[in-house]
C-alpha positions in Angstrom: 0.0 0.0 0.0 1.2 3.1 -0.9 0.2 6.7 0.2 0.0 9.9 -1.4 0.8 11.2 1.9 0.5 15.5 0.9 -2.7 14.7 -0.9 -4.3 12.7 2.3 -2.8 15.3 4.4 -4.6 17.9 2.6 -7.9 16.1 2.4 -7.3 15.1 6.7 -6.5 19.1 7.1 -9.9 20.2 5.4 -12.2 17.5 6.7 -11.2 17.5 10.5 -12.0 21.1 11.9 -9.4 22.8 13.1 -10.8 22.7 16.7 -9.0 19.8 17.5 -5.7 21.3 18.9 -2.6 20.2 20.6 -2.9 21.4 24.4 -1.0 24.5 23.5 -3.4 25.4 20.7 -1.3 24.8 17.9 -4.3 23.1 15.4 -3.4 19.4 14.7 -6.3 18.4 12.5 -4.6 16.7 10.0 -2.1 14.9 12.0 -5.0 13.2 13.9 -7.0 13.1 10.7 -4.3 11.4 9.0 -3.0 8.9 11.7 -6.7 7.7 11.9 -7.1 7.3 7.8 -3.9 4.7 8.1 -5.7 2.8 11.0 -8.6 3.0 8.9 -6.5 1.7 5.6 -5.1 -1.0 7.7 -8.1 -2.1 9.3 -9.9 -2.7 5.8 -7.2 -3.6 4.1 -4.8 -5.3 5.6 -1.8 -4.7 3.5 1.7 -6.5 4.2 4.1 -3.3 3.6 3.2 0.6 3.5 4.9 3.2 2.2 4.2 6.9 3.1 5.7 8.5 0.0 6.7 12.9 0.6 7.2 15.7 -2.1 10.4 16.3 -1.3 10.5 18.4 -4.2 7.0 19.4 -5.7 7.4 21.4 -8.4 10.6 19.5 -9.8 12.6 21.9 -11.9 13.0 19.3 -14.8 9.3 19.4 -15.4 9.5 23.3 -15.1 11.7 23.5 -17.5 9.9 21.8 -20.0 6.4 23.6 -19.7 6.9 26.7 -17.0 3.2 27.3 -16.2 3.6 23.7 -14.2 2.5 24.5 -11.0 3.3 28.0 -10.9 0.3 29.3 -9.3 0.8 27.6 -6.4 4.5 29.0 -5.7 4.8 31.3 -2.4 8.2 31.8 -2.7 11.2 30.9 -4.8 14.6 29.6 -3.9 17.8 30.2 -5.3 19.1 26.9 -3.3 16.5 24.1 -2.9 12.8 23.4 -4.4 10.3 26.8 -4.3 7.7 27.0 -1.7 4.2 25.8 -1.9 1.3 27.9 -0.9 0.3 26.2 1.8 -2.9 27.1 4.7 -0.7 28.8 7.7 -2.4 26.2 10.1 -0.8 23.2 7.9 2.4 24.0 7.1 3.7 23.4 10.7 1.9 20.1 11.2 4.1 18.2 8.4 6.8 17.7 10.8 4.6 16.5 13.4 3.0 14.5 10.8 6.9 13.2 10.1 7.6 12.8 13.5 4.5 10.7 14.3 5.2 8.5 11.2 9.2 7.8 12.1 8.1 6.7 16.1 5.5 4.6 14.9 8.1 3.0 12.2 5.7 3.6 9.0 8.7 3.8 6.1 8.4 7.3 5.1 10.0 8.2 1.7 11.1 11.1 -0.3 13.5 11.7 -2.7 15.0 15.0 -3.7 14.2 16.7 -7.1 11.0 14.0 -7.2 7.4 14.4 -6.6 5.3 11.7 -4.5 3.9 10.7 -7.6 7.1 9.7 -8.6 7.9 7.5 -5.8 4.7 5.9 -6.2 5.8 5.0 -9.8 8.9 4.1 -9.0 7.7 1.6 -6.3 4.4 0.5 -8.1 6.8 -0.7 -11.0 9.4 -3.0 -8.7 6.2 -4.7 -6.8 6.1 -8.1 -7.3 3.0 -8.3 -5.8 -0.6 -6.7 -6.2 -0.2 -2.8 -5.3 -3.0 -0.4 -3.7 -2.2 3.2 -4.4 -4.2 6.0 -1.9 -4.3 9.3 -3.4 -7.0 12.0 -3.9 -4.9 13.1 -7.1 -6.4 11.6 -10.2 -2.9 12.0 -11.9 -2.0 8.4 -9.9 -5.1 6.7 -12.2 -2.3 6.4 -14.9 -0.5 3.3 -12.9 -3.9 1.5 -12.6 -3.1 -1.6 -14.5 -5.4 -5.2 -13.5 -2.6 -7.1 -15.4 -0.2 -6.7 -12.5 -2.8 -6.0 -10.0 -2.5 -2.7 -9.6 -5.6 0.0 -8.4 -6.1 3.4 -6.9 -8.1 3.6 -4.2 -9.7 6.9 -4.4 -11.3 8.8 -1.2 -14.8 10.3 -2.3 -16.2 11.0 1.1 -13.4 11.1 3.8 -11.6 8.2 4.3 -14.6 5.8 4.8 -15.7 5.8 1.3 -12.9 4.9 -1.4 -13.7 4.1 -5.0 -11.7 1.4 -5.9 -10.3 2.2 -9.2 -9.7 -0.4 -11.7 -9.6 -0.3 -15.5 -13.3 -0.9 -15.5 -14.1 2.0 -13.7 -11.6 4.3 -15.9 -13.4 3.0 -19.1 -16.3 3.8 -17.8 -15.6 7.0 -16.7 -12.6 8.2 -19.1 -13.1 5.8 -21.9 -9.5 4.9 -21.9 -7.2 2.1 -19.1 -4.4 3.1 -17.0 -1.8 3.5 -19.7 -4.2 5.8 -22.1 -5.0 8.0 -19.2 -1.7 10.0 -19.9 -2.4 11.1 -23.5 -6.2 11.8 -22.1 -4.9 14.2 -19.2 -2.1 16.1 -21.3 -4.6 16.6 -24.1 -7.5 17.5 -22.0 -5.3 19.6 -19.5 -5.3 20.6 -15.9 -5.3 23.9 -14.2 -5.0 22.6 -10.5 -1.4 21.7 -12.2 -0.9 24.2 -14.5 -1.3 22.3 -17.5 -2.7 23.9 -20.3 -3.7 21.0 -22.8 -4.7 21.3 -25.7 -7.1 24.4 -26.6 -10.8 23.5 -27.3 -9.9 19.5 -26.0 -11.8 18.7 -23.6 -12.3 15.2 -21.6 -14.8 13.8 -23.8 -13.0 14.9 -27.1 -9.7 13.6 -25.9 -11.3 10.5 -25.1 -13.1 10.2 -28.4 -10.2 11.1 -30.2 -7.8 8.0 -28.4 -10.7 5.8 -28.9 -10.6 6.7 -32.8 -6.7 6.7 -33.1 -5.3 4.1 -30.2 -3.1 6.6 -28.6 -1.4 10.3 -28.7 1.0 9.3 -31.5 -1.6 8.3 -33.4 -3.5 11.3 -33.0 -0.5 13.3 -34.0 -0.1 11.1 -37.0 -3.8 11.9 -37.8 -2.7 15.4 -38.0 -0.5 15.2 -40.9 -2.7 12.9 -42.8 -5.2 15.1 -45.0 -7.4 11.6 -45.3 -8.0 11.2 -41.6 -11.5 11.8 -39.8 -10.5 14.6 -38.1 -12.6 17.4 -37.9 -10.5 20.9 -39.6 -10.4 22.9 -36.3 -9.4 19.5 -34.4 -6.8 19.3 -37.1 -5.4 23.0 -36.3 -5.6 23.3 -32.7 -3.6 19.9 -32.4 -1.3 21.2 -35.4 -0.9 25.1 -33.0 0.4 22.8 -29.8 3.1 20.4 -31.4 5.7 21.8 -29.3 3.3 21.4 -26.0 2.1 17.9 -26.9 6.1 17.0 -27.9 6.9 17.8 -24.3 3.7 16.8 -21.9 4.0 13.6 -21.6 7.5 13.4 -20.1 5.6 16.2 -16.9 2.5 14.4 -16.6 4.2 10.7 -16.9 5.1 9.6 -13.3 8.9 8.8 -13.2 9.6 5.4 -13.0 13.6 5.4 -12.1 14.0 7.4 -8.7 16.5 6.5 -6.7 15.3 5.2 -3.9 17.3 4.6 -0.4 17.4 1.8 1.6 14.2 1.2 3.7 12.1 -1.4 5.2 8.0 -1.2 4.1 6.7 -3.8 6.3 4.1 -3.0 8.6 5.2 -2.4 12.0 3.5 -4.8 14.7 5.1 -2.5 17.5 6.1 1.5 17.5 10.0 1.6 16.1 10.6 4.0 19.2 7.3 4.0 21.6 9.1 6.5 24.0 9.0 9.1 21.2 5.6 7.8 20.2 4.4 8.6 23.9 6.7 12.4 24.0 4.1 12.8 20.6 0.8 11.7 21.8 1.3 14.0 25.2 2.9 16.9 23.4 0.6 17.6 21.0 -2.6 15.9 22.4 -2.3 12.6 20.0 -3.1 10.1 22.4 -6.2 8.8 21.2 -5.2 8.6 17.2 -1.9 7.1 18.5 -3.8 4.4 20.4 -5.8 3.6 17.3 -3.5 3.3 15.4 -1.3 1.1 17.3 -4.5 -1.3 18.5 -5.1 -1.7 14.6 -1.2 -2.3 13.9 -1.2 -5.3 16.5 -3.9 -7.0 15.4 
C-alpha cells in the first residue's frame, strides 16, 4: 500500500476542523486526521508493507523546465538553493513535521526523494512490486498506474476516508473511456489547471477521449494530424497542429517517473512503535493520544 501522503494530508486538514488542537493550541487536525485514515486503511485492508511517499521536491525543476506554467500558481516563494515553496494554509504547514515525527516513532517507512514528486515514488515503487499494489491518493494523476494485469488500483477517497472508489480499469473505461496507460495522452490533451497544465485548446475530456478511442493513442493522434485523409474534424486538425511543441513535451511532466533513486528502507508494517518513547513524548505533546492508540491497536492485530 502506498500513500499519497501531501494529498491525504490535505484532504485530513480540510475534513477535520481545526478545533482539534494540541494542548498548546497549535491546530493538529490533519495529524490526527491522517493517523486515523492509516488505522482506517489497515483495518480494511490489511496490506503487508506501507509506504508513506513525501514531495520532497513538488514542483521539480526538470518538469518546469519543459512547460513553466507547471505548478506555478501555487508557488509562495522561490529559492535560489532548494525546491520553491508551496502555498500552503498557515495552520498546515507546521503540522508536516509532526506529521513526520509521528510516522518515524510509529516506524511507518516514510520516503522522499530529492528533485522528485510523491507521484514519482509511487511510480517508482508500483513498478518494482512483485505483488498486487494499492495506491491511496486523492490526485487523479496516480489513475495512470492503474493496471489489472499486474494487480495494480487506486483507491480513491470520495467521502473522507470511509468511502474509497476502488479504481480499476473498468471503472476508468467507464468514466474516461481509456485504461491506465491511455489515461496519460487523455490528461495532457484535456489539461489541468490545479497543475498548471494547459492542454490542448478546445480539448476537452470527452473529445480527448473520443479522439484515443478513434486513433489508439497520442501518437496516433498526431499522426492523424498530418494525414489530410484522416476523420478529423478541420479545427481539431489545427488546434492539435498550433500545440506540437506542448504535446512533444507533456507527456514526459504528466508521466510519473519510474527510475527514482530510492534509499534503503524497510515497508513492512510495523506490529510495535519503532521507538514507543517518542511515540508517547508525541501523543502528550501535541494531544495525540487517542489517534496514537488507534492506530497502534489496529497495527497489532
Amino acid at each position: 500500500m502506498l500513500l499519497d501522503s501531501a494529498s491525504l494530508y490535505y484532504r485530513a486538514y480540510f475534513g477535520v476542523p481545526d478545533s482539534v488542537r494540541a494542548p498548546d493550541g497549535t491546530p493538529v487536525n490533519a495529524v490526527r486526521g491522517l493517523l486515523d485514515f492509516i488505522a482506517r486503511l489497515v483495518q480494511d485492508h490489511r496490506p503487508d508493507d506501507v509506504v508513506a511517499c513525501m514531495d520532497a521536491d513538488w514542483r521539480p525543476a526538470w518538469r518546469v523546465e519543459l512547460i513553466p506554467s507547471y505548478k506555478a500558481h501555487r508557488v509562495a516563494a522561490t529559492h535560489a538553493e532548494g525546491p520553491d515553496e508551496e502555498e500552503t494554509p498557515d495552520t498546515l504547514a507546521p503540522q508536516v513535521p509532526i506529521i513526520e515525527a509521528a510516522l518515524d516513532a510509529l516506524g511507518i517507512a516514510r520516503v522522499g526523494v530529492a528533485g522528485f514528486e510523491a507521484d514519482d515514488v509511487i511510480g517508482t515503487l508500483t513498478g518494482r512490486a512483485t505483488g498486487p499494489v494499492d495506491i491511496v491518493t486523492g490526485d487523479r494523476d496516480l489513475y495512470q498506474l492503474v493496471d489489472d494485469a499486474r494487480g495494480v488500483r487506486v483507491l480513491y477517497p470520495l467521502k473522507g476516508v470511509g468511502t474509497l472508489q476502488l479504481t480499476d480499469e473498468a471503472v476508468l473505461r467507464e468514466k474516461y473511456g481509456v485504461d491506465g496507460s491511455g489515461y496519460v495522452d487523455l490528461a495532457l490533451l484535456r489539461g489541468d489547471p490545479s497543475d498548471g497544465l494547459p492542454g490542448v485548446p478546445g480539448i476537452g475530456e470527452k473529445t480527448a477521449a473520443k479522439l484515443l478511442d478513434a486513433f489508439g493513442d497520442l501518437a496516433g493522434i498526431m499522426a492523424a494530424v498530418d494525414d489530410p485523409r484522416s476523420r478529423l474534424t478541420p479545427s481539431q486538425r489545427k488546434r492539435l497542429d498550433g500545440a506540437r511543441d506542448y504535446v512533444a513535451v507533456a507527456p514526459t511532466v504528466v508521466r510519473v517517473a519510474a527510475d527514482v533513486p530510492l534509499p534503503e528502507f524497510d515497508p513492512a508494517l510495523p506490529r510495535e512503535p519503532r521507538d514507543p518513547a517518542m511515540v508517547d513524548a508525541l501523543a502528550e505533546r501535541w494531544g495525540l493520544g487517542g489517534a496514537m492508540r488507534r492506530l497502534l491497536a489496529t497495527l497489532q492485530h
